[in-house]
C-alpha positions as CSV (number, residue, x, y, z in Angstrom):
1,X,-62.6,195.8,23.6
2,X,-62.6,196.0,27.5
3,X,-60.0,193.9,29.4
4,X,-59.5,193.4,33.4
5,X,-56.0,193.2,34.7
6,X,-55.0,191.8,37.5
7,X,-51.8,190.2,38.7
8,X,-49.5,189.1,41.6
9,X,-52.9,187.0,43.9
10,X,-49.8,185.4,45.2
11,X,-52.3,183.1,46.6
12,X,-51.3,180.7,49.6
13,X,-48.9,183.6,51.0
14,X,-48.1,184.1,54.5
15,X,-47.8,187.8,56.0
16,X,-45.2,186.4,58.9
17,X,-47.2,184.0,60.5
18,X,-50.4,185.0,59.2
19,X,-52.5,182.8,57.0
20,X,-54.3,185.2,54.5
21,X,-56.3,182.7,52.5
22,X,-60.0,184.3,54.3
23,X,-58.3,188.1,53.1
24,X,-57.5,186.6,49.6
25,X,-60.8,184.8,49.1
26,X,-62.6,187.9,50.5
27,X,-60.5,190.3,47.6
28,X,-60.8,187.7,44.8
29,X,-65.1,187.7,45.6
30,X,-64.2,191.5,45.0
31,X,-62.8,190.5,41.7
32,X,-65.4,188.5,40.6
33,X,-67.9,191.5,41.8
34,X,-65.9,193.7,39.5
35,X,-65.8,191.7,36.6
36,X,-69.8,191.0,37.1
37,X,-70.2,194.7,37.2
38,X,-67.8,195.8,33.9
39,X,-68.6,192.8,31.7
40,X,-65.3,193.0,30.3
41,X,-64.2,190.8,27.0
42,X,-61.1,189.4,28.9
43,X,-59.7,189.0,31.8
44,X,-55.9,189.0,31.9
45,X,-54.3,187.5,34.9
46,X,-50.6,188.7,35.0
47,X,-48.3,186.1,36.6
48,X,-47.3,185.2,40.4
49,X,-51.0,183.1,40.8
50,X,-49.6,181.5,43.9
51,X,-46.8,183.1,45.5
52,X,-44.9,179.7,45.5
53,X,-44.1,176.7,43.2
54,X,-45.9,174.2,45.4
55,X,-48.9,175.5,46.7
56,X,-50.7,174.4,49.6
57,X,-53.8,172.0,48.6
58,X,-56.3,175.4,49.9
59,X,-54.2,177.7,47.4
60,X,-54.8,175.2,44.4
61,X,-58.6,175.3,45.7
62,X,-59.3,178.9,45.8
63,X,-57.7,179.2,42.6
64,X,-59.7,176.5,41.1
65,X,-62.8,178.4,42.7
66,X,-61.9,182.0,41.3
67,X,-61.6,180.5,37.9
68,X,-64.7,178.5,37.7
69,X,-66.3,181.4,38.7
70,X,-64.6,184.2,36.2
71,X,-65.8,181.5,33.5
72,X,-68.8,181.4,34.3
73,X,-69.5,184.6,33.4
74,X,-68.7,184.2,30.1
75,X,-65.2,186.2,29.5
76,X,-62.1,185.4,28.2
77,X,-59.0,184.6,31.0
78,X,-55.7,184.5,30.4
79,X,-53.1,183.2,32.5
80,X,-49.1,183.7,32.5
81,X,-47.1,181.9,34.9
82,X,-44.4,184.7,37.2
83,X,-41.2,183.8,38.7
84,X,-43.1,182.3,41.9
85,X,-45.1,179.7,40.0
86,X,-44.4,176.5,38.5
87,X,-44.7,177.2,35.0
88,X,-45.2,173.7,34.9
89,X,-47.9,173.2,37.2
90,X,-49.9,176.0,36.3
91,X,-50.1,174.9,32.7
92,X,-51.2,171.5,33.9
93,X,-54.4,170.8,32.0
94,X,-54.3,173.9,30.1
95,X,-55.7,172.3,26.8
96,X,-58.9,171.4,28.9
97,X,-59.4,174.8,30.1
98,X,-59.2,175.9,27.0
99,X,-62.8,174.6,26.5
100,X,-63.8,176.9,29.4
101,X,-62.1,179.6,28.0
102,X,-59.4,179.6,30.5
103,X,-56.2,180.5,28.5
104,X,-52.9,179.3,30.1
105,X,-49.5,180.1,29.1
106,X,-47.5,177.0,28.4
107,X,-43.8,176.0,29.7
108,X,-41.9,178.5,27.4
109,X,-40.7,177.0,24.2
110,X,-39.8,179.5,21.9
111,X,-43.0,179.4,20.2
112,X,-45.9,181.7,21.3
113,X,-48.8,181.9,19.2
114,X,-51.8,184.6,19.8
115,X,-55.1,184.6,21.1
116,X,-57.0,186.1,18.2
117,X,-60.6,188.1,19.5
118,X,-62.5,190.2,17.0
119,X,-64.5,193.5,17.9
120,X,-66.1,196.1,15.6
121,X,-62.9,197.6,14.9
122,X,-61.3,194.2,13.9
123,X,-58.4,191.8,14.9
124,X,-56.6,192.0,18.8
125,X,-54.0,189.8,18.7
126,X,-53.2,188.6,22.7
127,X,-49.7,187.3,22.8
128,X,-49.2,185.4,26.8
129,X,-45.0,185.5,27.8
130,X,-44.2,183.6,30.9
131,X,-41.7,184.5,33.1
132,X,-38.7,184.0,32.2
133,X,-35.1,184.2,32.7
134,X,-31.6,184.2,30.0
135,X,-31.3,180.9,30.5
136,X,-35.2,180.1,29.9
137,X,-34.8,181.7,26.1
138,X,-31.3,180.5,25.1
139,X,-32.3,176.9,23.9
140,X,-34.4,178.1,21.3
141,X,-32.5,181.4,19.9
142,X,-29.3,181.2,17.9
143,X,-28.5,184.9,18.7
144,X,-26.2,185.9,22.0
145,X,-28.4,186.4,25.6
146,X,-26.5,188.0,28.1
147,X,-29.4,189.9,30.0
148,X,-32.7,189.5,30.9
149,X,-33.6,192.6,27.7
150,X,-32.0,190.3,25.4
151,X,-33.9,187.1,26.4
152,X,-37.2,189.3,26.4
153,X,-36.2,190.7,23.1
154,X,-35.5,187.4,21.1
155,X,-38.6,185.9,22.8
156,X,-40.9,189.3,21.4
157,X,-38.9,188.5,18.1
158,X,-40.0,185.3,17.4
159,X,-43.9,186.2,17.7
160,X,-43.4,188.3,14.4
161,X,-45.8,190.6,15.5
162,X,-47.8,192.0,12.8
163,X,-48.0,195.9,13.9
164,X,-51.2,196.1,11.1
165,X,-53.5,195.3,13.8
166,X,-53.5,195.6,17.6
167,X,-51.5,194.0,20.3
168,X,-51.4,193.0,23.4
169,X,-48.9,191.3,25.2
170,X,-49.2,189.8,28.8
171,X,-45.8,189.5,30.8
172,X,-44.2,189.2,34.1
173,X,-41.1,191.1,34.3
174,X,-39.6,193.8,36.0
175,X,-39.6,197.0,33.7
176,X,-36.1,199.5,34.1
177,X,-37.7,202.5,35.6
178,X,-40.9,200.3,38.1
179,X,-40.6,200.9,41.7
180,X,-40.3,198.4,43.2
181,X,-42.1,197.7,46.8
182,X,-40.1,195.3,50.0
183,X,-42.2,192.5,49.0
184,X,-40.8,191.4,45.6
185,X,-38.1,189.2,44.7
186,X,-34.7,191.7,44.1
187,X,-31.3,190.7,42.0
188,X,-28.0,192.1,43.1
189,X,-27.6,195.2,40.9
190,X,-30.7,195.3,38.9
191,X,-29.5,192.4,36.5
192,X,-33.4,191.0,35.8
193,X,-34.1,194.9,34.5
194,X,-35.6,194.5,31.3
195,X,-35.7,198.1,28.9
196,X,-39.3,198.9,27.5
197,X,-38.0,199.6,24.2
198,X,-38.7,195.8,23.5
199,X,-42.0,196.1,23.8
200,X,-42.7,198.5,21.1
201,X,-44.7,196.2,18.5
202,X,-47.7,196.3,21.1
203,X,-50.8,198.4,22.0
204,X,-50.5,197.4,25.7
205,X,-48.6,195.8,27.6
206,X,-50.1,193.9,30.9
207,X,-47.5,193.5,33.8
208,X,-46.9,191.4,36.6
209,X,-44.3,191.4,38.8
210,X,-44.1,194.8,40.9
211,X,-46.5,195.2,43.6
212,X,-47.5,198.9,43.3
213,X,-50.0,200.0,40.2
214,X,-48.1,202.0,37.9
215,X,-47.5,203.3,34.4
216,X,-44.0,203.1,33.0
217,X,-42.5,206.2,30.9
218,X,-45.6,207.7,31.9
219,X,-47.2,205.9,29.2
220,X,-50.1,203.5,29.7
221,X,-49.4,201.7,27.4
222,X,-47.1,199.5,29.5
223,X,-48.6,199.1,33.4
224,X,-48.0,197.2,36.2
225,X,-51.7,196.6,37.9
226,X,-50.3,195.6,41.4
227,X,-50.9,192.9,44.0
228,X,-54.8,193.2,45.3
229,X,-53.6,193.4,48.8
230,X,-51.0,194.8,50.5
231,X,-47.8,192.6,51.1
232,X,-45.4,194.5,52.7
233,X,-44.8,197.7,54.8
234,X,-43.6,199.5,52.5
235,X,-47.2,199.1,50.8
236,X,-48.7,200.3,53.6
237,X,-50.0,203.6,51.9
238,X,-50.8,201.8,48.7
239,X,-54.3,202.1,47.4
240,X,-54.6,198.6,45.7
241,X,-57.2,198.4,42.9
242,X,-58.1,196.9,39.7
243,X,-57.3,198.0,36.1
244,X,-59.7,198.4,33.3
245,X,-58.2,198.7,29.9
246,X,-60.3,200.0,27.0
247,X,-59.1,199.2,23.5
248,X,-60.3,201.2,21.3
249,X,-59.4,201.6,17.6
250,X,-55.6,201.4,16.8
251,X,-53.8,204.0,19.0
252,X,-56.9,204.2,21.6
253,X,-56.4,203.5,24.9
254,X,-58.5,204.4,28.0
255,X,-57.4,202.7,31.9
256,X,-59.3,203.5,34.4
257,X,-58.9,202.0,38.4
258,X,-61.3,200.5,40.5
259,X,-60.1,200.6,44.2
260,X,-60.1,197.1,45.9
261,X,-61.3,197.4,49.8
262,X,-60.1,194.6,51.7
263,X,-60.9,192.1,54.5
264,X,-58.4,193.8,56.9
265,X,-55.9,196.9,56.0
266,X,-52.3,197.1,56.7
267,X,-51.5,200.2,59.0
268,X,-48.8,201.8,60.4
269,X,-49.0,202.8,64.0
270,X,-46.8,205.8,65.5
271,X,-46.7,206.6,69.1
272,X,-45.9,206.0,72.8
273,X,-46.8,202.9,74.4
274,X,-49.5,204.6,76.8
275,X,-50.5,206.5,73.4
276,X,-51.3,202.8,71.6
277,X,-52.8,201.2,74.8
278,X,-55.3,204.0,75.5
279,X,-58.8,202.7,74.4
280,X,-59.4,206.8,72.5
281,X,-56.4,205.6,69.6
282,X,-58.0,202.9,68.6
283,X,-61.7,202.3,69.8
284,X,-63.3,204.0,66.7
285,X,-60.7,202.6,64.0
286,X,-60.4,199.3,62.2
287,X,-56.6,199.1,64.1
288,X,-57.5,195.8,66.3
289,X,-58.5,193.6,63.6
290,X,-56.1,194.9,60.8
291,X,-52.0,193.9,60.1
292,X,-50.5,196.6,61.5
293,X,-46.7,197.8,61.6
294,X,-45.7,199.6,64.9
295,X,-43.1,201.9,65.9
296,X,-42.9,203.8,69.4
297,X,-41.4,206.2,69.9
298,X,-40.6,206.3,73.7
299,X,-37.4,206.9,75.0
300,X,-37.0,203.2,77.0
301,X,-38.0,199.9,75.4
302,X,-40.8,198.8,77.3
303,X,-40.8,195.4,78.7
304,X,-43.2,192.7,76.4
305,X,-44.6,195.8,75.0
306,X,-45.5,193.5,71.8
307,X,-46.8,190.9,73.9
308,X,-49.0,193.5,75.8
309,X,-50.1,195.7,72.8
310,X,-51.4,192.3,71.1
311,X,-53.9,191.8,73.0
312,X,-55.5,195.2,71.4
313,X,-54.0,194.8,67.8
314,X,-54.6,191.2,67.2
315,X,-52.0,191.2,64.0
316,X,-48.9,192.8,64.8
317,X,-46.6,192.4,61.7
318,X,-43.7,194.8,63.2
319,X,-42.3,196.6,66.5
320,X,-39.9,198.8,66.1
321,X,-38.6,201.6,68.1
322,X,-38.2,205.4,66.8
323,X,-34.5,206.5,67.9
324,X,-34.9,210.1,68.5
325,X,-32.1,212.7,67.0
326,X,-30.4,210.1,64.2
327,X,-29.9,206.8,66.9
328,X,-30.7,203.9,64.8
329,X,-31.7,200.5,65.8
330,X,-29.2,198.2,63.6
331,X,-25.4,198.7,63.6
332,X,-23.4,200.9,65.0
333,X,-20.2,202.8,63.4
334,X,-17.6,204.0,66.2
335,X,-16.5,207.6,65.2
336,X,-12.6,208.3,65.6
337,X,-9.8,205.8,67.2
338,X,-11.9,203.3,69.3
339,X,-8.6,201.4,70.3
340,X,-7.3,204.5,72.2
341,X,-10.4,205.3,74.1
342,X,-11.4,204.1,77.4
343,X,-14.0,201.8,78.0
344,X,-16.4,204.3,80.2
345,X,-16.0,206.9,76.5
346,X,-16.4,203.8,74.2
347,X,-19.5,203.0,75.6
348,X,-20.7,206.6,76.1
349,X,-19.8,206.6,71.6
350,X,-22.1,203.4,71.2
351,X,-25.0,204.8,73.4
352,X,-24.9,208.3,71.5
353,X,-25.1,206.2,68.3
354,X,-27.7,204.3,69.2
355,X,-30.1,206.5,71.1
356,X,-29.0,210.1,69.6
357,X,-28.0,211.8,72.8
358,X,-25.4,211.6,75.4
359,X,-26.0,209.7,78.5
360,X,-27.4,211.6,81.5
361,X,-25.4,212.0,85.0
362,X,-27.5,208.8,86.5
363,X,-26.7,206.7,83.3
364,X,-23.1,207.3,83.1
365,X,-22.7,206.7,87.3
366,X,-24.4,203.3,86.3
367,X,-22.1,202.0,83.4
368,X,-19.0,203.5,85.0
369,X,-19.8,201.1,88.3
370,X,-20.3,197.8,86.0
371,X,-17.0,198.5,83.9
372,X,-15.5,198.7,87.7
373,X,-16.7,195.4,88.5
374,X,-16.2,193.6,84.8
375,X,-12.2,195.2,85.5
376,X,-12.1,193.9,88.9
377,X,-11.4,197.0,90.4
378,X,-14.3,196.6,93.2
379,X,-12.6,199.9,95.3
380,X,-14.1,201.7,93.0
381,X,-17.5,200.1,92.8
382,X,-19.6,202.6,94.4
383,X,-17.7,205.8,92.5
């Protein structure tokens, strides 16, 4: 049996102030194209559908669109709420969708009863799981939940998986051992990690929640498909895609990735200012039109540099500024006793920290004859 997996459309999400709704409906249309092309059984849709609990009216329409038009073509869907949608809300009118073969997870109540599809080598039983949290689970357990692995544990527990025949369980969780990209939700200390080990009844497990494709243990068994576009900087170098599962007779499994192109890429740009704005960089690349994440790396901030370079890269997500030699653009730690050093050396300790060098003869001359006039001490003004 051939599945699709997919997860994390986050649809209705901002990138700063940038309305993504033509990029998502432009990916999903890839979707569709994909699933036209594979024919797959099912299509399993892993969590975090909109990428918050109330959408805006156009999110709840393109979704609407993109499943009309996966059941259409006759497959299965499934569809588990993550920990950015209303599990409420999604499973509003789920019982009518079922008609359509739309499959949505209900609000979790400690009852979760498979999906049971049939192929020539018999019984796949599809198990859907919700987000949820320790809190979600303990209602409807008798048995202690102190972490996220136990509430995932007792929920597994009470399907009474029957390891006979094949499994397949659709989740949104974050796995100990995924990594983890800027644009996801992060606890203090890793307290929502959930172990794999409790997912050891099933033939494979489909993941939402982490927004970089990826097997954990190195097994395929349990994967994380990823968001279909890029989020974040930190998935700038991502290669987003699609994942088509194979089940084949117990203990068969084949995946296999088909790359999703998008609308506009996410890129990050590394040079001078005059390096960025001259026309040879960028005249024969898709930099104007795509989200792109800056750094420069001259010496000086340049005045409105992000105002100026905009009018080249129309979506500037970031600016940032290289600091050659260590200098860092966020805090800055005084080495030594900074109460017993004099002004003109305690700024001299910030500079160095900040930009990586010392200051030059012409830089220091300039400080020293502001601290003279802050201090009062205007006969030395023009030291």
């Amino acid at each position: 049996m051939k599945f699709i997996h997919i997860s994390d459309l986050h649809i209705g999400k901002r990138l700063n102030e940038y309305n993504l709704t033509e990029d998502q409906r432009y990916i999903l249309d890839r979707i569709i194209e994909t699933v036209e092309k594979e024919a797959p059984d099912c299509v399993l849709i892993a969590g975090d559908v909109y990428d918050r609990t109330v959408p805006p009216v156009d999110a709840v329409e393109l979704l609407d669109e993109f499943l009309v038009r996966l059941s259409a073509l006759g497959t299965e869907i499934f569809v588990i709420s993550g920990n950015h949608d209303s599990s409420e809300r999604i499973a509003f009118g789920r019982k009518f969708m079922e008609l359509g073969r739309v499959h949505i997870s209900p609000v979790y109540n400690g009852e979760i009863s498979p999906h049971i599809l049939r192929d020539e080598h018999g019984e796949i039983a599809v198990y859907m799981l919700p987000f949820v949290k320790p809190s979600s689970v303990r209602p409807f357990v008798t048995e202690e939940i102190s972490s996220y692995t136990d509430a995932v544990k007792a929920a597994v527990g009470q399907m009474n998986v029957d390891t006979g025949r094949r499994n397949v369980l659709i989740a949104h969780q974050f796995i100990t051992g995924g990594d983890r990209t800027e644009s996801e939700d992060k606890t203090v200390g890793g307290l929502d990690n959930v172990d794999a080990t409790v997912f050891a009844d099933f033939d494979y497990v489909a993941l939402g929640h982490l927004h970089r494709p990826q097997n954990i243990g190195g097994s395929p068994r349990i994967r994380y498909s990823g968001t279909p576009l890029k989020y974040s900087a930190s998935e700038v170098w991502d290669r987003k895609s699609v994942s088509v599962v194979t089940l084949g007779e117990k203990g068969s499994l084949d995946i296999r990735e088909i790359p999703l192109k998008p609308l506009r890429d996410m890129y990050e740009l590394r040079g001078t200012f005059e390096q960025l704005m001259d026309k040879s960089f960028y005249s024969d690349t898709d930099y104007c039109e795509g989200y792109t994440n800056i750094i420069l790396t001259d010496d000086d901030e340049i005045p409105d540099a992000q105002t100026t370079l905009r009018v080249i890269y129309k979506r500037i997500l970031s600016l940032t500024y290289e600091k050659k030699n260590g200098g860092c653009d966020g805090d800055v730690t005084i080495g030594g006793d900074a109460g017993k050093m004099d002004p003109l050396e305690l700024f001299g300790e910030f500079f160095k920290a900040r930009h990586g060098e010392e200051m030059n003869d012409e830089e220091t001359a300039y400080v020293k004859r502001f601290i003279n006039m802050i201090w009062g001490n205007e006969s030395d003004a023009t030291d």
